[in-house]
N, C-alpha and C positions, 0 to 999 in steps of 0.2 A: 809597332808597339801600341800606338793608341785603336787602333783598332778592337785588340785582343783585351783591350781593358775595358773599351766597350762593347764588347762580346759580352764581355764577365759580367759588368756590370748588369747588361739587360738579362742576361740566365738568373743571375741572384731575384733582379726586382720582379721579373714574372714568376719565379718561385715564391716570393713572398704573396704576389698577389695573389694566386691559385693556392695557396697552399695556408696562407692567412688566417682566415675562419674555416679551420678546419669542420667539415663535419663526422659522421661518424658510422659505420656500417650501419646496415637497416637496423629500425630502432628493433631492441627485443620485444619490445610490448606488441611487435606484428610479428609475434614469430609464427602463427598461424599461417602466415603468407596467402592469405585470400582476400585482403581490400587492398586497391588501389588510393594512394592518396594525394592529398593539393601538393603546393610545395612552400616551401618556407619563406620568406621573406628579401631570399638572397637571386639573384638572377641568375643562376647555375643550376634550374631546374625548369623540366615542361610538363604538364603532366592533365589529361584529358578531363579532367576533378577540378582541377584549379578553377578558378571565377574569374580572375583577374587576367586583362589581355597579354599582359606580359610572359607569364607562366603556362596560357592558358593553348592547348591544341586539339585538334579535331582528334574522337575516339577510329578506331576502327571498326569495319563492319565488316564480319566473314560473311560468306556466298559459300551454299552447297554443302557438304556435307560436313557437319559442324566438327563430328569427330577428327575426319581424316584432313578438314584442313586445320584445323588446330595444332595436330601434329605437324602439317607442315609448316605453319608459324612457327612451328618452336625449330624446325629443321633450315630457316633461313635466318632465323635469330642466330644461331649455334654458327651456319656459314659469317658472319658478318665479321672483320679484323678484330683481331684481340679480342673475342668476346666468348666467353664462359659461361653457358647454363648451368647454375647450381640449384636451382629446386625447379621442377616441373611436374606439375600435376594433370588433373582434367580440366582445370577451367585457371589455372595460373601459370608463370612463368617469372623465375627471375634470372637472370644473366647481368653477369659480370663482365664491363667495358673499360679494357687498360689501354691509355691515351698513349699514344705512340711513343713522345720525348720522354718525358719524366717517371712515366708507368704508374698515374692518378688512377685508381677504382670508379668508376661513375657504374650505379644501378639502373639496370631497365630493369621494371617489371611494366609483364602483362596479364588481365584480368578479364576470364573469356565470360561474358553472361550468355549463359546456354539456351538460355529462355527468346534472350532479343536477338541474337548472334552478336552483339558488340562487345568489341575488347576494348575496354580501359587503359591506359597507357600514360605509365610516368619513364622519366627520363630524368637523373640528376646527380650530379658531381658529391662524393663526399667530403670532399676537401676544395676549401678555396671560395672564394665567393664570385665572380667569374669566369666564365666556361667558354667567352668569345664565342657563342650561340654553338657551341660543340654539342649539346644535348638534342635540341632543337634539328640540326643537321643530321642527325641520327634516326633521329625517329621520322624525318621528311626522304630519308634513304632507307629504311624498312620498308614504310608506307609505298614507295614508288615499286620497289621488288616484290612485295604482296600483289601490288595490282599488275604488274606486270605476269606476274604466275597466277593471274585470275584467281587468288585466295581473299583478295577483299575486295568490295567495293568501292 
């Protein structure tokens, strides 16, 4: 019996913590969906913009032909768990990331600059103020399947 109340218990309190400060689909003000941005002041975000070490991750850099691996960016994005491309264009990408227990939303976008070949890359939770480095671990598991299919350097 005490177990099962300490079960409860810690589902209630990690719900409250992730789910606490919520935040909120991507804002409408970028409904344009072609800048990549920092991330906000909560540690449930990475994002290649940020300044700050916390937040702060290496962009990516496509190799070869900027078209056709672009598309395969977005074709290993789409393979990744629970995860949903909803806008993809020539040089964006956004996908939807549903966290396996509770079914949290967290946004990947990516921001391809055609010109440098580097892609921009945020990663962040909308609800909750910590992600226990889940945003972080995502984009370091992109990153490694990219270079592994020689799409980035």
């Amino acid at each position: 019996m005490k177990r099962s109340v300490w079960i409860c218990w810690l589902a209630v309190t990690l719900s409250a913590l992730t789910y606490g400060c919520s935040g909120s689909e991507l804002k409408k003000a970028n409904e344009s969906f072609e800048n990549v941005t920092g991330c906000p002041d909560r540690p449930n975000c990475v994002s290649s913009e940020a300044q700050d070490s916390r937040h702060a991750i290496a962009p990516f850099r496509i190799k070869g032909d900027i078209t056709v691996n672009w598309d395969a960016v977005r074709d290993v994005v789409s393979s990744l768990p629970r995860t949903k491309v909803v806008k993809a264009t020539d040089r964006y990408l956004h996908a939807e990331c549903k966290s396996r227990f509770f079914g949290f939303i967290d946004d990947l976008e990516l921001q391809l600059n055609p010109d440098t070949g580097n892609i921009a890359i945020r990663s962040a939770s909308r609800a909750g103020y910590f992600d226990l480095g889940v945003n972080r671990r995502r984009v370091e598991t992109l990153r490694r399947r990219l270079t592994q299919d020689r799409i980035i350097n």
